[in-house]
Structure formats: C-alpha cells, structure tokens
C-alpha positions in Angstrom: 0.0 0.0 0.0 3.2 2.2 0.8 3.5 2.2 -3.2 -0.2 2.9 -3.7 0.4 5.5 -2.3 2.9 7.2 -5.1 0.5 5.8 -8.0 -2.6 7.5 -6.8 -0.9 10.9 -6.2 1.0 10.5 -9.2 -2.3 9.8 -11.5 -4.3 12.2 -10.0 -1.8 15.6 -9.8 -1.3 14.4 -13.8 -5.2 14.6 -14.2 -5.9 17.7 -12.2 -3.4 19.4 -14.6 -4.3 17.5 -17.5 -0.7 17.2 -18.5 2.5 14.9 -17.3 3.7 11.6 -17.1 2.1 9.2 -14.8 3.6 6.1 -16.1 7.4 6.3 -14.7 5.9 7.5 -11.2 3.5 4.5 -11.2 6.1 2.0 -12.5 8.7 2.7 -10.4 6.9 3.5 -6.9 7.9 -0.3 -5.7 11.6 0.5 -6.2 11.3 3.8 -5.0 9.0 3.0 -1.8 12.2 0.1 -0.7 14.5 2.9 -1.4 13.4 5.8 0.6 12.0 4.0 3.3 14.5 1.0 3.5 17.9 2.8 2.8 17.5 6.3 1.9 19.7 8.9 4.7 18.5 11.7 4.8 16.1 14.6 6.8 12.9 16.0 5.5 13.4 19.1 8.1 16.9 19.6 6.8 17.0 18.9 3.0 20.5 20.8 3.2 21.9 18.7 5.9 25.6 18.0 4.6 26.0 13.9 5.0 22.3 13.3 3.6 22.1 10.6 0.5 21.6 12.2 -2.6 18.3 11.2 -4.6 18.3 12.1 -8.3 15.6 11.7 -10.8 17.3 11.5 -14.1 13.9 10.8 -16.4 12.8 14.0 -14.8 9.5 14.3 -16.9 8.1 11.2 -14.3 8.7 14.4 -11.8 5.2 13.2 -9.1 7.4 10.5 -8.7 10.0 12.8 -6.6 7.0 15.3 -5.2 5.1 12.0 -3.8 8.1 10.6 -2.3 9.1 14.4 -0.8 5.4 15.0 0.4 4.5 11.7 1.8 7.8 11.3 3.6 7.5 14.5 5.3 9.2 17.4 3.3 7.8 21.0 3.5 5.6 20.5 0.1 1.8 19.9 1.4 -1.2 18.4 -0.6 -1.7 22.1 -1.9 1.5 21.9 -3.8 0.6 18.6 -5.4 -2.7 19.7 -6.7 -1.2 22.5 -8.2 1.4 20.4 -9.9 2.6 22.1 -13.2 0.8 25.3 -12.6 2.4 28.7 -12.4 4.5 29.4 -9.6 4.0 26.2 -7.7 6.6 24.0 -6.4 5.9 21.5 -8.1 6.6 22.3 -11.7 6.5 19.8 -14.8 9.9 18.8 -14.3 11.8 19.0 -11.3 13.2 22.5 -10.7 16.4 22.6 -8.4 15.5 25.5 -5.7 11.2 25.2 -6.0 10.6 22.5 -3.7 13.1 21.6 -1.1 14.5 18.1 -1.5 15.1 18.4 -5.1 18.9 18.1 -5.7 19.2 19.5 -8.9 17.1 20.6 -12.3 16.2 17.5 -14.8 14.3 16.4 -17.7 17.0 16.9 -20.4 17.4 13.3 -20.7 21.3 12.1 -19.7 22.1 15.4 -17.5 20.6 13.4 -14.5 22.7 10.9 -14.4 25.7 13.0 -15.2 24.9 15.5 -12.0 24.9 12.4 -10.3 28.5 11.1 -11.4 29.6 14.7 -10.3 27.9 14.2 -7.0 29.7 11.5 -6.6 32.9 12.7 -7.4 32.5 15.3 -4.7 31.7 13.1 -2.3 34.6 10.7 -3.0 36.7 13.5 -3.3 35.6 15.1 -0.1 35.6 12.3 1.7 39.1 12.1 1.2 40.3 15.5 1.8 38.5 15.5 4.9 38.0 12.1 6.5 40.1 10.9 9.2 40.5 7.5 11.0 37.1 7.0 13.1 35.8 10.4 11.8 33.9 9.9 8.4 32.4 13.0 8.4 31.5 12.7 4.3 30.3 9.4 3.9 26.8 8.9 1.8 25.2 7.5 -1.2 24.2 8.9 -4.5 21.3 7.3 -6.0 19.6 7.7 -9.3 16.9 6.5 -11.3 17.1 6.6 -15.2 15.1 5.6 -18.0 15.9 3.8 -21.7 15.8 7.7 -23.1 18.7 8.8 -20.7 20.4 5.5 -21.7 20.3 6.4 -24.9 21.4 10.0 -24.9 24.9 10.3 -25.8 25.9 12.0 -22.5 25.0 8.9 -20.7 27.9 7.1 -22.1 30.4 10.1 -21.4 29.8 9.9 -17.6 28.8 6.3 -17.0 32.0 5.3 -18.5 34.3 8.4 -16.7 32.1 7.0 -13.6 33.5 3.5 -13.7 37.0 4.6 -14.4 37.1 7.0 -11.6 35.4 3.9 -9.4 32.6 5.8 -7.8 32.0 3.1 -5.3 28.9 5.0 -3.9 27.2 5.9 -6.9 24.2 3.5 -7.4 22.0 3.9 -10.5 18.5 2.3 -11.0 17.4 1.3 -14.9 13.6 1.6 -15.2 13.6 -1.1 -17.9 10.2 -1.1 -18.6 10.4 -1.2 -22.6 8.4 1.6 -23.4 9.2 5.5 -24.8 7.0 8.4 -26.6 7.2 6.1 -29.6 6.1 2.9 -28.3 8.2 -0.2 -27.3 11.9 0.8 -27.8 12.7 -2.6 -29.3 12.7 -0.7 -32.9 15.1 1.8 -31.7 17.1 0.8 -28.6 18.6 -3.0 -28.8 21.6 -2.4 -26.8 22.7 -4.6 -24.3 22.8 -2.3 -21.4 24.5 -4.5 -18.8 27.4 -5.2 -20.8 27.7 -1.5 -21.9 27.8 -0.8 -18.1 30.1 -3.9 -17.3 32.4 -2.9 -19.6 32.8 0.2 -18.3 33.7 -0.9 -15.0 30.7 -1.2 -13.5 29.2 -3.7 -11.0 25.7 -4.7 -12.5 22.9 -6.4 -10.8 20.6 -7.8 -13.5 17.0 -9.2 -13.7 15.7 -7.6 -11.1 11.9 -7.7 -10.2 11.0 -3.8 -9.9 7.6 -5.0 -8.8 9.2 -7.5 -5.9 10.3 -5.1 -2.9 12.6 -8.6 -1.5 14.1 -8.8 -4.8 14.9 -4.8 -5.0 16.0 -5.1 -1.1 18.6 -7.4 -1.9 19.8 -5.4 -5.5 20.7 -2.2 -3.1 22.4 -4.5 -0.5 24.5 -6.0 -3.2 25.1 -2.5 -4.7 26.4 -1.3 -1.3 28.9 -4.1 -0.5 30.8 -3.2 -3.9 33.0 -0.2 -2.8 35.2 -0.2 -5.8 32.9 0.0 -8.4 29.7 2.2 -9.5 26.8 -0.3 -9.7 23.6 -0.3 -11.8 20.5 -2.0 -10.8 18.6 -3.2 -13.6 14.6 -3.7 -13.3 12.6 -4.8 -15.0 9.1 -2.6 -15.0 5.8 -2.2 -15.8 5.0 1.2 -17.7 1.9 2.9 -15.3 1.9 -0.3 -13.2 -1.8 -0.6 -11.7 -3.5 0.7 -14.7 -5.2 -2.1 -15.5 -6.2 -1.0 -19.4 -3.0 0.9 -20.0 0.1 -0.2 -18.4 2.6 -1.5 -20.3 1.7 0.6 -22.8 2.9 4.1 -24.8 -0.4 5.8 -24.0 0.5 6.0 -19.7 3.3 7.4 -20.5 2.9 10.9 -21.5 -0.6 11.5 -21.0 -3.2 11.9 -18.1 -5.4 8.7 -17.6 -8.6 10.0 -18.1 -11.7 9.6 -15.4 -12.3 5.9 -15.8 -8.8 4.5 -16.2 -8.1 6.2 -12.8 -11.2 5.0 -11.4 -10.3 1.3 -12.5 -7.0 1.8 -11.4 -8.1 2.6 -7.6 -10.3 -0.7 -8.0 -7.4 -2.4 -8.6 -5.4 -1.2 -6.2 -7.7 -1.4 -3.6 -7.9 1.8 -2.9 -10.9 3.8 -1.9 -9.7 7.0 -0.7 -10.3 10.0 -2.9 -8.3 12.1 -4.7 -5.5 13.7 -3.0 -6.3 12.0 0.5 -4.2 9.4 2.0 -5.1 7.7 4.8 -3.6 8.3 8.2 -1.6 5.1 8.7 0.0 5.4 5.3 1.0 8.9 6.3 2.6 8.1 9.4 4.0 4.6 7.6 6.0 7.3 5.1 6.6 9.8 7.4 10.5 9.8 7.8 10.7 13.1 9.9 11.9 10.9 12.5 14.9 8.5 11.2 16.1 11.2 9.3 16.2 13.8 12.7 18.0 10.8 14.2 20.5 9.7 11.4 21.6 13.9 11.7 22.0 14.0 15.1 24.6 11.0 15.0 26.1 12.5 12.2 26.4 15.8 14.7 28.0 13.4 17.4 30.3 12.5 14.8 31.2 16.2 13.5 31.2 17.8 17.6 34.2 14.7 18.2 35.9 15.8 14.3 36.1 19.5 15.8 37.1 18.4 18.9 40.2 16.6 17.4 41.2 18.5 14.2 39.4 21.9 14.8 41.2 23.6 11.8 39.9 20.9 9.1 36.5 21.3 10.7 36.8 25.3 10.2 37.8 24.3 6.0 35.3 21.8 6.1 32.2 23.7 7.1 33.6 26.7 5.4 33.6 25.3 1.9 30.4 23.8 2.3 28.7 27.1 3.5 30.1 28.7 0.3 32.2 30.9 2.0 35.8 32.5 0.4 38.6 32.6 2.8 39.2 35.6 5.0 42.2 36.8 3.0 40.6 35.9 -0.4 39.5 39.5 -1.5 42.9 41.3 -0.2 45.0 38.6 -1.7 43.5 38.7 -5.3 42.8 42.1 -5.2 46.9 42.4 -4.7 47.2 39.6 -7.3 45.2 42.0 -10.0 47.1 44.6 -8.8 50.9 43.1 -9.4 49.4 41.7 -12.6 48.7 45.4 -13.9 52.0 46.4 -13.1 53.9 43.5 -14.3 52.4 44.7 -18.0 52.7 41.5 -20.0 51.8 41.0 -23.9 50.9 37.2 -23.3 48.0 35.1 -24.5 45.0 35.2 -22.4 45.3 31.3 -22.3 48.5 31.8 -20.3 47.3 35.1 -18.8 44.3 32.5 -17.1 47.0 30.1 -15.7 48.7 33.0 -14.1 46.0 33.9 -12.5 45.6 30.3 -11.4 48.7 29.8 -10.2 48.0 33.1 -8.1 44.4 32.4 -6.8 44.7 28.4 -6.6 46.6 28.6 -3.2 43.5 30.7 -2.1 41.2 28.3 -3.5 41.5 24.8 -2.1 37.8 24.7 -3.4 39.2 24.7 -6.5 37.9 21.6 -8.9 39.2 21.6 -12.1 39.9 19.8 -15.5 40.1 19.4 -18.7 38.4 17.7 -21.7 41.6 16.0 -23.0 43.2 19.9 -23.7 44.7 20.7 -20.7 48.2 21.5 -22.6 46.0 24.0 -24.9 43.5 25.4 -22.2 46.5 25.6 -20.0 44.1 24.9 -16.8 46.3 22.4 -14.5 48.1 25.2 -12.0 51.5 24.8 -10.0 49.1 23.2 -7.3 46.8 20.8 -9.1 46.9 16.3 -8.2 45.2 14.4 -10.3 42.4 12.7 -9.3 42.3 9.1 -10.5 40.8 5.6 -9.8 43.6 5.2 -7.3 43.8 8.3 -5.8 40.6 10.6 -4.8 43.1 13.1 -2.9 43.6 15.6 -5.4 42.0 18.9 -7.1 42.3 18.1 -11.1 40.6 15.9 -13.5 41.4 14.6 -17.1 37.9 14.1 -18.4 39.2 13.1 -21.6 37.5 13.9 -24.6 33.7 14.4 -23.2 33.1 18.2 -23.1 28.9 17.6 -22.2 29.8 15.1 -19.2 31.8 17.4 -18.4 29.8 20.5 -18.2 27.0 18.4 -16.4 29.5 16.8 -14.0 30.8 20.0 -13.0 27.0 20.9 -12.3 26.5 17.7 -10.0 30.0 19.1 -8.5 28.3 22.5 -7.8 25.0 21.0 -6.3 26.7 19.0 -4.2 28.7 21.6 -2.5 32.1 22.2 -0.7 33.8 22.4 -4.6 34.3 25.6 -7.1 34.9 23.2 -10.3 36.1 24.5 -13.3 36.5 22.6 -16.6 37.7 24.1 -20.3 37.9 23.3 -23.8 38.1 24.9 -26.5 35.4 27.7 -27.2 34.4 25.8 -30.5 32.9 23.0 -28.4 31.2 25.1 -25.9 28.2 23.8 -28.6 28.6 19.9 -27.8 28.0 21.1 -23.8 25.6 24.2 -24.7 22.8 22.4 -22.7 24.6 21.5 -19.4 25.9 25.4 -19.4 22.4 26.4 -19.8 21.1 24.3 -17.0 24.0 26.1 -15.1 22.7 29.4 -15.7 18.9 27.6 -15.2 20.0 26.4 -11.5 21.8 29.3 -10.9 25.7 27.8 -10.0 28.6 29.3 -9.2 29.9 27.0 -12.0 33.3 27.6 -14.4 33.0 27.1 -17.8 36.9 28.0 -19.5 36.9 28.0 -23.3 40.5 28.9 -25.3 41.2 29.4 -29.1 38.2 31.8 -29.1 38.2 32.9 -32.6 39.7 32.9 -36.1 43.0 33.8 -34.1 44.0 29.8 -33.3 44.7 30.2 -37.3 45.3 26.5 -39.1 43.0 24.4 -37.6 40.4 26.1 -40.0 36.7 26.4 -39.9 35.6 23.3 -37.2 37.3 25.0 -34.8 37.5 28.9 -35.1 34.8 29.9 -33.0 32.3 33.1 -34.7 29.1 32.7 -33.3 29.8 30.8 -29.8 30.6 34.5 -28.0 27.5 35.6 -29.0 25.3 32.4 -28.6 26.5 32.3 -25.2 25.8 35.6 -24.3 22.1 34.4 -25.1 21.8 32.4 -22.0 20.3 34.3 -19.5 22.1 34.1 -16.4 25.5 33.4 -18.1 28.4 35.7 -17.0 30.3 35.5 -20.4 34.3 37.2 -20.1 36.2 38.2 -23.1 39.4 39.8 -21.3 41.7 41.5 -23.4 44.4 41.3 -21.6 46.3 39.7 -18.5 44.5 42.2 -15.8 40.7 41.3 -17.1 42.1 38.2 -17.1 42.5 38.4 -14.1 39.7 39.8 -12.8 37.4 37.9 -14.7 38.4 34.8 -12.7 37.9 37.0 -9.5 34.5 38.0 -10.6 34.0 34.0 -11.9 34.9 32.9 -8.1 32.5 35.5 -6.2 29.7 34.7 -8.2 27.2 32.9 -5.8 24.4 32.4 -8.2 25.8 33.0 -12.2 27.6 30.6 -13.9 30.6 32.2 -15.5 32.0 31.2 -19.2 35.8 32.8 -19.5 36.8 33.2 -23.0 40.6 33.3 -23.5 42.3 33.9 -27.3 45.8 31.1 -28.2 47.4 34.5 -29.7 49.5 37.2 -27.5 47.3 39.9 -26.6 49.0 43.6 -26.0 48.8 44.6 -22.1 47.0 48.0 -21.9 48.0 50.7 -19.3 45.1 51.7 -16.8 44.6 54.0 -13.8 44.1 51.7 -10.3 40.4 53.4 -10.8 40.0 51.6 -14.2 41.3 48.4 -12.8 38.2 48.5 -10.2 35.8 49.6 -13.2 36.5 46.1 -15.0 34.4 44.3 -12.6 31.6 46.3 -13.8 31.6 44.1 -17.4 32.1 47.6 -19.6 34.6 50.7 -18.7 36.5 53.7 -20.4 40.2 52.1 -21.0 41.1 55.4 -23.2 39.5 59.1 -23.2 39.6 62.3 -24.6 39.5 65.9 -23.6 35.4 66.7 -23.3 32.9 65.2 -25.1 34.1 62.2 -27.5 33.2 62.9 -30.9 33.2 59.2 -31.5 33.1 55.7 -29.1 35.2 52.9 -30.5 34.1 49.3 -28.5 36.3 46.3 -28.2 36.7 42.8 -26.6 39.5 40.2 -26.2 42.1 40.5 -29.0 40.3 43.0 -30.8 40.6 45.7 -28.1 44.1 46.4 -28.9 42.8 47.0 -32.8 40.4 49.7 -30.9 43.3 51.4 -29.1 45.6 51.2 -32.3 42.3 52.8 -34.2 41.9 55.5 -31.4 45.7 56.7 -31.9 45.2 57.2 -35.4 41.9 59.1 -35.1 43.4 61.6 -32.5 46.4 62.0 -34.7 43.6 63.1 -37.2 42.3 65.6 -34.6 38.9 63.3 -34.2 38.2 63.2 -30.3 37.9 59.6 -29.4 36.8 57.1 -26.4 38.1 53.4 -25.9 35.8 51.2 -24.1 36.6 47.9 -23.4 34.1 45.6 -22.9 35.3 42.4 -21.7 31.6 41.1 -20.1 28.8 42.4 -21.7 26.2 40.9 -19.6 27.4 42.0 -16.2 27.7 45.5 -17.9 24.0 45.6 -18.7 23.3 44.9 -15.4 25.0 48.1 -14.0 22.5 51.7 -13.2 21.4 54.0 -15.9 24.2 56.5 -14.8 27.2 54.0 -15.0 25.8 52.9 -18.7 25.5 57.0 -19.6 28.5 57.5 -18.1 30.6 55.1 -20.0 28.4 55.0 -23.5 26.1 59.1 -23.4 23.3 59.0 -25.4 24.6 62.5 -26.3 27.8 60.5 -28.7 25.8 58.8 -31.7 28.8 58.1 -33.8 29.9 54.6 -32.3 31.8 51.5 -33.7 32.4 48.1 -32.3 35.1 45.5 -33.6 34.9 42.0 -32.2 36.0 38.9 -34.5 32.9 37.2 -34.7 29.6 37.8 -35.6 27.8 41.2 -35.5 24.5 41.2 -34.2 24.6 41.9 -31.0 26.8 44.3 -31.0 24.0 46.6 -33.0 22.4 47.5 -28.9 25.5 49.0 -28.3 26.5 50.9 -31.3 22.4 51.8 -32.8 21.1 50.9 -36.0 23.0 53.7 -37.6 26.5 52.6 -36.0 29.8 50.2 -37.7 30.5 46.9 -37.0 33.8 45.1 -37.7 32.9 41.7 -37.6 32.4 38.5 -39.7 29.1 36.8 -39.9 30.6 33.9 -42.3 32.6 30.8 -41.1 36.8 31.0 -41.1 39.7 29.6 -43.3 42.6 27.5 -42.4 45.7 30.0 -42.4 48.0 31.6 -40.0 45.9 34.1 -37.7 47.5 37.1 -38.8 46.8 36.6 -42.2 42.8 35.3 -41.1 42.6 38.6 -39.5 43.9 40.4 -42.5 41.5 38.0 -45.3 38.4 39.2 -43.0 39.1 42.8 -42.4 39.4 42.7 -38.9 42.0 45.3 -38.9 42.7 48.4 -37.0 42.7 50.2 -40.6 38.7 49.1 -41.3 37.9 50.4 -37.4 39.4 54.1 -38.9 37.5 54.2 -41.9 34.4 52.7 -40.2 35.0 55.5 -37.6 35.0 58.5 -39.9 32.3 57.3 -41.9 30.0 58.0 -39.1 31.7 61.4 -38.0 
C-alpha cells in the first residue's frame, strides 16, 4: 500500500493538470518505496543537511514520482502543492526544478544530464571524503542514488559519464534502470537494442541484472548488493511495468505521457484497492512514510560524529564547514585584489590562455575549493596550476581531472559538482565546443551555479586548424543564455579579474573566453582596474565630449586602441571602451551605462572577431560593426585577420564614416 500511495498521487496531480507523465511515477513506486524507506539517509526538516544521500531523478519528466516521495515522507511540500502540480509558480513544476521544492537536488528532464549530476555528485563526495576524513571520523560518507530511464540511456551524455564513472570507481554511486520497454514512440525494441549491462560492465561497472521492480525482497537485496561493492559504481537493472496498476494501460505508450482519463483512474483505484479519494491518504500510510523521524536521528549522530571531528582536528573542521557554506577565505579579497594589482604592473603581452593560468597559479593557493579539469586539452586550455593532483581511480586526494575527450559530461559533472557543495569546479575546452556542452551550461545558468565554464582558441586567431574550430558565433550564442556571466578579457589584468569576478559569483555561472594568440597589455589607472568588474569601462579618453566611441573585446581591443591613436592624430576626439563582459555590464545603473556610453555621442563602432548582431544594442542601428558573420579559413591568424578585415585600418574608416 506504501507504493499505492505514489500511484494514486502521481495519477491524480497528472489529471488535475491534464498534463505529465504518470507512467514512470506509477512503475517505479515499488523501487522507490524500498529505497526511501528502507535505505535512503536523509532529513525532511533539513533537506540541506551535509551527509544526507543524494536522490536524483534523471527521467525527470516522471517528476510526481520525486514530489510524492518528498510530500509523503515528510518534506515541506503539502497536498496544496501537489494539486497545483505544473501550474504557475508552484513548487511542483512539470519537471523538477532545483530550488522550488526543497528536497530536489538539482534541475532535470533533459534526458542524460541526471545521471551526469549524479556522477559529479559522486565525485564530490569521494573527493571530499578524502580531503577531509580521518580514521574513526567519516564526516563525508553517503550515497548517490539515481533512477534513469531507456531515453537517458540512450542520450549520448550517458555514455560520457557512465563510462568516466567506472574509471574513476565511484563506489557509492548507485543507479537504478527503469527497464520497462516503453518511450513516446512505443516499445523501444525498434530503436534501442543495446545490451545495457554489458555496456555498463564494460565500463567498469558492478551490474545487478533481472531484477523484479515490482518485488520489494528482490529490490531489497539489488541495493544491498550494490552497497557491498566499494570499488565500483553499480547499476541496478529492473525490470518494470509502464503505469503499473493501470489495469487498461500499463505497459503501454499511452500512460506514459498523458493523463489517464476519469475511468482508467477510477479502475486503477479498483485495482489497487484503494478507496480514498483524490489527493487523500489515509492516516496510517502517512505516518508509515513519514520519515521526519529516522532522518532527525541519522543527523544528530552525524552531529555526534562532526562535535568529536572538531574536537580533534578543529582547523579541518573550520575548512570543512567553510567550503560547504560557500564561503571565500578571510584573505581571499585582499590577496587577489593584490594579485590584480601586481598583474597590472607587471604589464605583460601574453595570451589570455597563459594570462588565465597565471592567475591560477595566483588564486589556486587561495582556492582549495578549486575543482578543475580538462576535456583532454589541458596542454592547450593551459588549466592544470602549480598546485593541481590528479584525481584518479587510485587516488581521490587531489584537485584536477582529465575528463578526456567528453566536453557535455563534463559541463553536467561539474553541475552535480556544484549541487553537491564544498567544490568551485572549473573545466575548459576549447570555445568551438562550448556547442557539444551548450545544454549543461544552460542548466548552469537555469540552477543558478557558481559554476566555471573555461573555453580557449576563441576565434579565427587559433589560425590553421580552419573552420571546425574557429569559433564566430559561440561569443555571442553564449551571451544568449540568461544568467550566463560571459568574459572576453583582453588582456592579463581582465584576465585576471574575470576569474575574481568567476569565483564570487554565488548564483551565475561564468564562461571565460581566453584567445591562443599574445594579446597587447593596456596601461590603466588603479580606478580603471576596479571599473573592470563592472563588465564595460572607459580604458582610453579624450578631452570633453568624444566625438566618437570605439568598443572592443579580447584581441580585438588592442585593434580599438591602435584605431583610437590614429583618429586623434587626425584631430577626431575619441573614447576606448573595453568591454570584456557584456552581460554583467548591462546589469549596471542607468548613470554608470551613460557615463561610460552618453546618449549624447551617436557616432559609435564596435570590432569583435565574430559575428555582428549583437553588438547593433550598443553601437544603434545607424552605428559600424567590424565583424564576420561567415565561417573562417585554415591560415595563419595574422593573415585570417587580415583575409576578413578585422584590422585596425577598417575600425578608422568605419569610424570616420559616421563622423
């Protein structure tokens, strides 16, 4: 009846709102029911408490699964909330929405990204664990469980981090297959034959097959298993009935994405033996689920265990509980300010590639939050600092990952790295394949992380590698997102600070753009230095009014400041502005905008190697762009930048044109 209990809320939220999925919800409440009530740590009046399992839905769309199990076992989310399921501003949205309803770990649906989180949950936790833990004090010690369907099987990103999972031997990562057959389509036999246990077995996996998803002994005994292998990430696989208990529809396409209708549900409480009414359950099921208890009991051990870690290494408990509060070290914002500083002065003509090490190498001893990697570029994104030890499948000690050549697991892992807590990760490619992770940076931005997305070779400048990889539209596209801090530094100072600004940013996920060529160090008051932070700034003025506004990022700024000389040679009054994050400049007051782009100057031109659109907010309908809205060529930069006009010479004539 515990079970029941999921199906009938399930079926009935999905009729009230006459849209959702009530077939994953009803055919998976018998592994779900053993799991939450059998093995499941965790605290419905805490759903932040630190050593609590982690519970993902990956087939998100089958979201009254979670909201039953949240409301039943005792989680602030009341009847209310389920009979407003998918309506505006409820908790209970059509997928689940990290940060509506507490309990929910992180944002799904995209099919692929759940289990991916989950992977990077699970990395945190091994990781953590190991940092931290001491003989007798496991402090971080928990589970990460997911449920997943065929579709998130057969997304692409499910390979990436299943088979980085079983490399990396995420011993406490247990996944549950919902093998029930059946997708949008119809029975996935025409379109997904794969043998999923020896996919998962040969990455490394420990794989329980055949189980019964409808026995709760035979699920019982799957988790046990999965618990005893330490070594290896395990998947469960069982075997399911599509909208089990619909007695006309299950097993079938039509409970999957659709309400029941009247008299399926009404058949469907016949067979279940349930008389109750909509939204009601009866008082002895409520206090059967009701896990306010347990969980207030498995947290107040856990405190035992955390009061006796202070006692005996109080300065790791300080680190701990400061990392997972989110909090930057006391010296953090006089020490990289000072960092910024020295850089400015120092005056280097580097790459902004090797300008973002630098800065690494300067903040990363600040940073022991610091989680970072590569996807199989980490000689090119030059993102493995002084400091960095690789984390392996031998050693989870370390700060640094090699996630070989998977830029979407990736992206997503570093989200389940974020959600988790007590980690700042970081991961880079190159800016060209921002597009195979686009989704997991937009769920970023969605969830609201403080989240690192590096991306090098950001334009036609990486030269001979031609067309795949010379990035024109990807600064713009990302600056699409909403939510998505997107850095273009032109030099070794915004380097610099964008990574400061990338660090402090508690709720937006930050994409830092950095060019393979040298970029020209420009000179700058301390008061400019402190305007960076603000996205857009004067880097060059004139005496009074500017007769015309030249605007700039990354590598082409230097081709504004080169235009600006000539001009005022000519006698033309010019202004620089360097605009190295255009989103967090939009964000600043009326007067800073005015102040740094008047109304009163019309003439404007903006050269950025890429495409031009965007740019047209900034300069008006009737302003110059220097820009390419076509794809590259294979040929040394220099001469790309010459081919395409991106030149200090068009920015002049551009320029006077509008004068």
């Amino acid at each position: 009846m515990l079970a029941n209990a999921i199906r009938v809320l399930s079926m009935d939220a999905v009729q009230q709102a006459n849209s959702g999925h009530p077939g994953a919800p009803m055919g998976m409440a018998d592994i779900a029911e053993v799991l939450w009530n059998d093995f499941l740590s965790h605290n419905p009046a805490n759903p932040h408490w630190v050593n609590r399992d982690r519970f993902v839905l990956s087939n998100g769309h089958g979201s009254m699964l979670l909201y039953s199990l949240l409301h039943l076992s005792g989680y602030d989310l009341d009847i209310e909330e389920i009979r407003n399921f998918r309506q505006l501003h409820s908790k209970t949205p059509g997928h689940p929405e990290y940060g509506y309803a507490p309990g929910v770990e992180t944002t799904t649906g995209p099919l692929g990204q759940g289990i991916t989180n989950a992977v990077g949950m699970a990395i945190a936790e091994k990781v953590l664990a190991a940092q931290f833990n001491k003989p007798a004090h496991s402090v971080i010690d928990h589970y990460t469980y997911t449920f997943m369907g065929d579709g998130c099987l057969m997304e692409g990103i499910s390979h990436e981090a299943c088979s980085y999972a079983g490399t990396l031997g995420l011993g406490k990562l247990i996944a549950f297959w919902d093998d029930n057959g059946i997708s949008i389509d119809g029975n996935v036999e025409g379109w997904f034959t794969d043998d999923t246990p020896a996919r998962f077995e040969s990455y490394g996996w420990h794989v329980v097959r055949g189980v019964d998803g409808h026995d709760a002994d035979d699920i019982k005994q799957a988790i046990q298993q999965a618990q005893k292998e330490t070594n290896k990430p395990t998947l469960i696989c069982c075997k399911t009935v599509i909208g089990s208990g619909a007695p006309n529809k299950e097993g079938t396409h039509h409970v999957h994405g659709a309400p029941l209708g009247a008299e399926e549900i009404a058949a469907t409480r016949k067979a279940l033996g349930w008389s109750a009414p909509a939204f009601e359950i009866p008082n002895d099921i409520k206090i059967a689920w009701d896990g306010s208890n347990k969980g207030e009991q498995a947290e107040a051990k856990w405190d035992e265990l955390l009061e006796a870690y202070v006692g005996e290494y109080p300065e790791l408990a300080d680190e701990l509980l400061r990392r997972l509060s989110g909090e930057l070290s006391d010296d953090w914002a006089e020490k990289s300010s000072a960092f910024i500083q020295a850089t400015q002065q120092a005056g280097e003509t580097i790459a902004s590639r090797k300008a973002s090490l630098n800065t690494l190498n300067g903040f990363g001893p600040l940073l022991p939050e610091f989680l970072g990697g590569s996807a199989d570029l980490t000689g090119s994104n030059l993102t493995e600092w002084a400091g960095c030890t690789d984390v392996d499948g031998s050693n989870a000690n370390g700060n640094y990952l090699h996630y070989g050549v998977r830029e979407f697991g990736m992206s997503a892992i570093q989200n389940g790295m974020a959600l988790h807590g007590g980690f700042i990760p970081y991961g880079a490619t190159f800016l060209t394949f921002s597009d195979y992770a686009r989704n997991a940076v937009r769920m970023a931005a969605l969830m609201k992380l403080r989240n690192i997305f590096v991306y090098t070779h950001d334009s036609i400048g990486l030269g001979e590698d031609g067309p795949t990889h010379q990035s024109v539209e990807h600064v713009s596209s990302l600056r699409l997102i909403p939510n998505l801090d997107v850095w273009r530094p032109c030099d070794a100072v915004e380097s610099a600070v964008a990574w400061k600004c990338a660090v402090e940013s508690e709720n937006t996920p930050s994409a830092l753009v950095f060019t393979r060529q040298n970029v020209q160090h420009q000179d700058r008051s301390a008061e400019q230095v402190a305007m960076i932070s603000k996205g857009g700034y004067i880097l060059r003025d004139c005496d009074g009014e500017p007769q015309v506004i030249l605007m700039g990022t990354g590598s082409e700024v230097e081709l504004a400041t080169a235009a600006a000389e000539t001009l005022t040679a000519d006698g033309i009054k010019v202004r620089v502005v360097s605009m190295p994050c255009t989103d967090i400049f939009d964000k600043q007051d009326s007067a800073y905008k005015e102040s740094v782009l008047p109304s009163s100057v019309t003439a404007r031109a903006a050269i950025e190697a890429g495409t031009t659109g965007l740019w047209y907010k900034y300069v008006g309908l009737n302003g110059a762009v220097i820009g390419m809205d076509c794809f590259g060529e294979s040929a040394p930069a220099k001469e790309l930048f010459e081919y395409f006009g991106i030149t200090s010479a068009k920015l002049v004539a551009a320029a006077k044109g509008l004068i």
